[in-house]
C-alpha positions as CSV (number, residue, x, y, z in Angstrom):
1,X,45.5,100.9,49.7
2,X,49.0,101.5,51.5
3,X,49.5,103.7,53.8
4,X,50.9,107.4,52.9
5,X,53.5,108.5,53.8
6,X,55.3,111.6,54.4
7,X,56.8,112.8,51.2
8,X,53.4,111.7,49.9
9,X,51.5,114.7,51.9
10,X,54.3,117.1,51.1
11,X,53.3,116.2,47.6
12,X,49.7,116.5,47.4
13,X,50.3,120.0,49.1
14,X,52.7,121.1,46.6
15,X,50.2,120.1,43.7
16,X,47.2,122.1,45.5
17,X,49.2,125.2,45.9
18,X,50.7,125.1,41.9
19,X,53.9,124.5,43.3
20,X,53.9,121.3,41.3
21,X,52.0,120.0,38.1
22,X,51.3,116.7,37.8
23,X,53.6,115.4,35.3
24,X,56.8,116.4,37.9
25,X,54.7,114.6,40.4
26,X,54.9,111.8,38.6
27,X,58.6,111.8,37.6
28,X,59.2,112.0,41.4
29,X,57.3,109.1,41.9
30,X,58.7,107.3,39.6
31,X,55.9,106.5,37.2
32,X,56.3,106.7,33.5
33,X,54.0,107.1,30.7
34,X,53.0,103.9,28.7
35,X,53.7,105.7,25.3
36,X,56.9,107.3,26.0
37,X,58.5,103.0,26.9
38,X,58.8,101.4,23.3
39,X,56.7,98.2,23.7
40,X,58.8,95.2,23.6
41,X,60.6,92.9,20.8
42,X,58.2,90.8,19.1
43,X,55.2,92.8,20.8
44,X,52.5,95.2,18.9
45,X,50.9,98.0,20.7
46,X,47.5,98.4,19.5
47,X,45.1,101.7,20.4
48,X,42.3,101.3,22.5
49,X,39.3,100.3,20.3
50,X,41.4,99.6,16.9
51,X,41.2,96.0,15.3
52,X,43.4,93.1,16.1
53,X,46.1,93.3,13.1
54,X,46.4,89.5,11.7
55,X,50.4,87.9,11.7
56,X,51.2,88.5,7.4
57,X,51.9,85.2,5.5
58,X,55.1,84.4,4.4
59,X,55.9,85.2,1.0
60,X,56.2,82.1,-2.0
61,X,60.0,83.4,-1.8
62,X,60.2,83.0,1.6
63,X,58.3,79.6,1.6
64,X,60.8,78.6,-1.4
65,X,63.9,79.5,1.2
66,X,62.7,77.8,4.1
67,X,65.3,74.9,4.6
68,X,62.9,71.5,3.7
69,X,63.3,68.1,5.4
70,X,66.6,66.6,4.9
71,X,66.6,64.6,1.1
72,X,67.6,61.2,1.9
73,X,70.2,59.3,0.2
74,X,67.9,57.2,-1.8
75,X,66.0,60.7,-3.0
76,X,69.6,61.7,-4.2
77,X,69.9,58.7,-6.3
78,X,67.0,59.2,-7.8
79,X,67.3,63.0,-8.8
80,X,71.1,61.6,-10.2
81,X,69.5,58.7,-12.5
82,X,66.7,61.0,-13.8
83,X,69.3,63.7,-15.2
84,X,71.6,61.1,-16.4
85,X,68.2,59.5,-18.6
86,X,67.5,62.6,-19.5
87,X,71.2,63.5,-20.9
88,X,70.9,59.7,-22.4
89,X,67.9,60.6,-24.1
90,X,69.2,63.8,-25.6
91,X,72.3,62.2,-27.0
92,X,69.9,59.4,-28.6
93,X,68.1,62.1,-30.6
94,X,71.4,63.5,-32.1
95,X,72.6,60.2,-32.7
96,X,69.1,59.1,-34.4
97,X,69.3,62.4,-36.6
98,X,72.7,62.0,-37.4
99,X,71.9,58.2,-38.2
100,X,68.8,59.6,-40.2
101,X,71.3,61.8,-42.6
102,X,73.6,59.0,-43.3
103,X,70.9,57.2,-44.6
104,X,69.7,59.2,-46.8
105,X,72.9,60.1,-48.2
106,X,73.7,56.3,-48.7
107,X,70.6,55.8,-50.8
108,X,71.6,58.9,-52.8
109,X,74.9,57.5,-53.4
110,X,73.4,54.0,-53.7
111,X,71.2,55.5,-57.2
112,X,74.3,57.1,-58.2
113,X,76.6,53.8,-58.2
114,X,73.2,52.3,-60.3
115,X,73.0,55.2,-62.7
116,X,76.7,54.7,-63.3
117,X,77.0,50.9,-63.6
118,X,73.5,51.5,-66.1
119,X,75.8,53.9,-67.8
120,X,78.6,51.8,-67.7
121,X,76.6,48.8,-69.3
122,X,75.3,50.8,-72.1
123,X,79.2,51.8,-72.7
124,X,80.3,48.7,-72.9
125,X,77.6,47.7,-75.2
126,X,78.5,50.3,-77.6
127,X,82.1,49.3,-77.3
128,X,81.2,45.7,-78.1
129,X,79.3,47.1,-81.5
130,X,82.3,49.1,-82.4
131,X,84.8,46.0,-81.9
132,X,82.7,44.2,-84.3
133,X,82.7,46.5,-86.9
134,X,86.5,46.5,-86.6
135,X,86.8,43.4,-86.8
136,X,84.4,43.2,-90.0
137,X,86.8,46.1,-91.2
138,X,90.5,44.4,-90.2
139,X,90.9,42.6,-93.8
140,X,90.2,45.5,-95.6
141,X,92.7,47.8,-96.0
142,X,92.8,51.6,-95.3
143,X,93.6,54.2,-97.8
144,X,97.1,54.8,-96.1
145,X,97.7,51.5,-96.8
146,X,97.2,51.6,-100.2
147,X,99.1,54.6,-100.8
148,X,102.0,52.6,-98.2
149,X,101.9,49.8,-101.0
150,X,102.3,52.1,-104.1
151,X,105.9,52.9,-101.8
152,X,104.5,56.4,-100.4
153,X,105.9,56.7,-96.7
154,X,105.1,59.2,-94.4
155,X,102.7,61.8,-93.6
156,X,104.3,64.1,-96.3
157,X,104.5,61.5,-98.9
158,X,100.8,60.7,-98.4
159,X,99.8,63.8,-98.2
160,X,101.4,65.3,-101.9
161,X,99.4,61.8,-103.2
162,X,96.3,63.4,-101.9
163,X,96.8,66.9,-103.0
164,X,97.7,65.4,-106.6
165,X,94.4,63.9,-106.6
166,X,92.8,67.0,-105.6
167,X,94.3,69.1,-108.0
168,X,93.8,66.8,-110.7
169,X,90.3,66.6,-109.6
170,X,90.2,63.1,-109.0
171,X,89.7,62.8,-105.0
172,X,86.2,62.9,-105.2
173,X,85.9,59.2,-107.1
174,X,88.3,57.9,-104.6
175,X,86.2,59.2,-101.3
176,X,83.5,58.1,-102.7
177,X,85.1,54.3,-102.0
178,X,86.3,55.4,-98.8
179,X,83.9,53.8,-95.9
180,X,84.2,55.6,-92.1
181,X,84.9,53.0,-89.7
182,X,84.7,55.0,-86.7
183,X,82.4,58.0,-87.4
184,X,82.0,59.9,-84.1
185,X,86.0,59.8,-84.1
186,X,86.3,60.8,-87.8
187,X,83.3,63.9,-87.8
188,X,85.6,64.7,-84.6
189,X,88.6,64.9,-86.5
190,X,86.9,67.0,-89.6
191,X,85.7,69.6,-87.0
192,X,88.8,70.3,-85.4
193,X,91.2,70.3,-88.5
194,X,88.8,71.7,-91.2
195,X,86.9,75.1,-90.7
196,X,84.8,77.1,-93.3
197,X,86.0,80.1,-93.3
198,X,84.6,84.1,-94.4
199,X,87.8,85.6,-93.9
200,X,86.4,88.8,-92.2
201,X,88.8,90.6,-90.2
202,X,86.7,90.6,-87.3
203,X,86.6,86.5,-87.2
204,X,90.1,84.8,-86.5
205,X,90.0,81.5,-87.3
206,X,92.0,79.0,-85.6
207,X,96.0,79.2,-86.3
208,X,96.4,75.5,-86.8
209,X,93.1,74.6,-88.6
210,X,92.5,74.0,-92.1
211,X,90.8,76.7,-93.5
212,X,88.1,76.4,-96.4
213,X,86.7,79.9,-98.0
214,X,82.7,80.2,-98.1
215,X,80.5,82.9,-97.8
216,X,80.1,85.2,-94.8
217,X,76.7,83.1,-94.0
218,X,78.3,79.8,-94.3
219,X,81.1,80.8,-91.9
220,X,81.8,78.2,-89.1
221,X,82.9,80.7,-86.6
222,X,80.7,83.7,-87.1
223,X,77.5,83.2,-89.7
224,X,78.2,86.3,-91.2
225,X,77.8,88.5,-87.6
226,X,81.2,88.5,-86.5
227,X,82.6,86.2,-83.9
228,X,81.9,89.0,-81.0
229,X,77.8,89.1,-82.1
230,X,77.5,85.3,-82.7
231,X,78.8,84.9,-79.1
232,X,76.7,87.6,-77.9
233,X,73.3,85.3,-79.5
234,X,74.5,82.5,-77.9
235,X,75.2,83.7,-73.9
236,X,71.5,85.7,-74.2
237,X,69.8,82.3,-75.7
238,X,71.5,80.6,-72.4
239,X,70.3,83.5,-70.2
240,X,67.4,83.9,-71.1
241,X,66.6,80.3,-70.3
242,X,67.7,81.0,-66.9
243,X,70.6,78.3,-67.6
244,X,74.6,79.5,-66.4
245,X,76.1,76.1,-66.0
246,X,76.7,74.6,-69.5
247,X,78.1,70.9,-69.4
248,X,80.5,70.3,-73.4
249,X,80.7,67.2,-74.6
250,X,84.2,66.7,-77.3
251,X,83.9,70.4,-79.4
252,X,86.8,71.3,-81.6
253,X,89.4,72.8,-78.8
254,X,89.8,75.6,-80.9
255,X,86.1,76.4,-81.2
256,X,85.8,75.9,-77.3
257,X,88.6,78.5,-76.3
258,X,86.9,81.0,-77.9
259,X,83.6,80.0,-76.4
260,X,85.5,80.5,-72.9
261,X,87.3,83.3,-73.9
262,X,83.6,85.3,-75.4
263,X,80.8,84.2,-74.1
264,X,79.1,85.9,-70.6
265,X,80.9,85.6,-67.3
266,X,78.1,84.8,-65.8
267,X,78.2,81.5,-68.2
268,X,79.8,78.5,-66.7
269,X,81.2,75.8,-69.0
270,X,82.2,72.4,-67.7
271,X,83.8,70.2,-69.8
272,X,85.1,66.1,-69.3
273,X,83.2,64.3,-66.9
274,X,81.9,67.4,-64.9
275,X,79.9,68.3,-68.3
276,X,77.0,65.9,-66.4
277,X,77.0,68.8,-63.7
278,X,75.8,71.4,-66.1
279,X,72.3,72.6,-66.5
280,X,72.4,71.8,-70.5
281,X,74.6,69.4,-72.1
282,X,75.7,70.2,-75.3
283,X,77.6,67.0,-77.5
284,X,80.0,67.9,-80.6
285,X,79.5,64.9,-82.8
286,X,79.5,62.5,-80.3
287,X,76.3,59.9,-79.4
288,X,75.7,61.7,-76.1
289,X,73.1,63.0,-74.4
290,X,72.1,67.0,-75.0
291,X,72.2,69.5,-77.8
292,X,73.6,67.8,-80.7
293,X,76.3,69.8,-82.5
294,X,77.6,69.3,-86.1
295,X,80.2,71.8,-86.8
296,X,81.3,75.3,-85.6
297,X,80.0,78.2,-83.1
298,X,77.0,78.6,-86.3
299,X,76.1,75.0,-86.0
300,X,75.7,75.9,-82.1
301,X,73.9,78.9,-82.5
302,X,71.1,77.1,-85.0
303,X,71.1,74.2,-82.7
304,X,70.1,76.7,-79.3
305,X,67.9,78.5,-81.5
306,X,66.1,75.6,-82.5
307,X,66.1,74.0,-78.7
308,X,65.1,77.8,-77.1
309,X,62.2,77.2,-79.9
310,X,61.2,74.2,-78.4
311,X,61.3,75.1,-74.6
């Protein structure tokens, strides 16, 4: 031990006679207490007797942030080749679906072109058939022509011929002698020009057509129901067969304006070429696929009653 000194003595005295505690002592010394220093940075104070704390892991977040080795330039290369395959590969798959789509839309249009040359070959045949018969027909003469002979010109001319022969109750031999060269063309004709008739106030006929008196039932326009309950029959037969697209086939232009004009709006009618588009195909004396028709809106009616039957 050192020797004491002086001040020390003076000390110890003061502490035996109270004049001093210890803790002034010690400040005059120039001791200080261990807990009043804060231990130092990067240093943990631990209590006598408690257990050695372990250093804490570093978090996956922390692992993840810590900077890695340098990536080398080869490394980079690779990363850059596997996201260019990658977006390569992507654009191949739209490009297959895409080619995938055209496909299948060029076989659909590929069975529509061989529907249509089908169709095409069975029109042609039918035209053929009908150019025979003309020709069979071309020496014989028509009845215009034989009226032309007798000096009897003209639409009027002809025509006063034919009412004579009416009248006098002698048109029936004649037609009788008459043969129909075209006969889709000439039932055609007859349904647009010529239309039995009831007369009811509540059925306008056509202005233009030729109109023949019958009984209510026998009426081409209304069957003895009036046009507005005839038309009625007809959109709830269509309805009620869950059908609203309706394709027409020829029809008496007359016949069919009132049909667009009366039937349900929910009804559709496509007419020309667009008629294949419709859900039911109906043909006014024509050889076409569909609901056959032979006469007016009555005809119609009795021909959708009888295919409803049948569904």
């Amino acid at each position: 031990m050192g020797r004491r000194t002086l001040d020390d003595e003076e000390s110890l005295e003061a502490l035996a006679s109270g004049d001093l505690d210890f803790e002034q002592l010690m400040a005059q010394s120039g001791v200080e207490r261990l807990g009043d220093k804060p231990p130092a940075k990067g240093k943990t104070t631990r209590q006598p007797g408690a257990p050695a704390q372990k250093p804490a892991r570093p978090t996956p977040k922390a692992e993840a942030a810590r900077p890695g080795p340098p990536r080398s330039g080869a490394e980079e290369r690779a990363r850059a080749y596997e996201a260019r395959t990658e977006q390569l590969e992507q654009t191949l798959d739209v490009e297959r679906g895409q080619r995938k789509s055209a496909a299948a839309r060029i076989a659909d249009l590929e069975a529509n072109v061989a529907e249509l040359n089908s169709n095409l070959e069975l029109a042609t045949a039918k035209l053929r058939v009908a150019s025979a018969r003309l020709d069979e027909q071309r020496d014989r003469p028509s009845i215009g022509e034989l009226l032309g002979a007798r000096g009897l010109e003209g639409m009027d001319a002809r025509g006063a011929a034919v009412r004579a022969l009416v009248d006098a109750r002698r048109w029936e031999s004649l037609a009788e002698l008459l043969e129909v060269v075209d006969e889709p063309s000439a039932r055609a004709i007859l349904a647009a020009h010529v239309v039995l008739h009831c007369g009811r106030p509540d059925c306008p006929a056509p202005p233009h057509a030729a109109r023949v008196p019958v009984t209510e039932e026998r009426c081409d326009l209304c069957a003895g129901q009036g046009q507005a309950g005839l038309l009625r029959d007809i959109s709830d037969t269509f309805l009620l067969a869950g059908v609203t697209r309706i394709g027409l086939v020829g029809g008496p232009p007359a016949q069919v304006r009132i049909l667009s004009n009366g039937l349900d709006r929910r009804l559709e009618l496509l007419r020309g070429q667009r008629a294949a588009e419709g859900q039911v195909q109906i043909a006014w004396n024509v050889g076409s696929e569909g609901i056959a028709v032979d006469g007016g809106l009555a005809a119609l009616a009795a021909a959708l009653k009888a295919w409803s039957d049948g569904l």
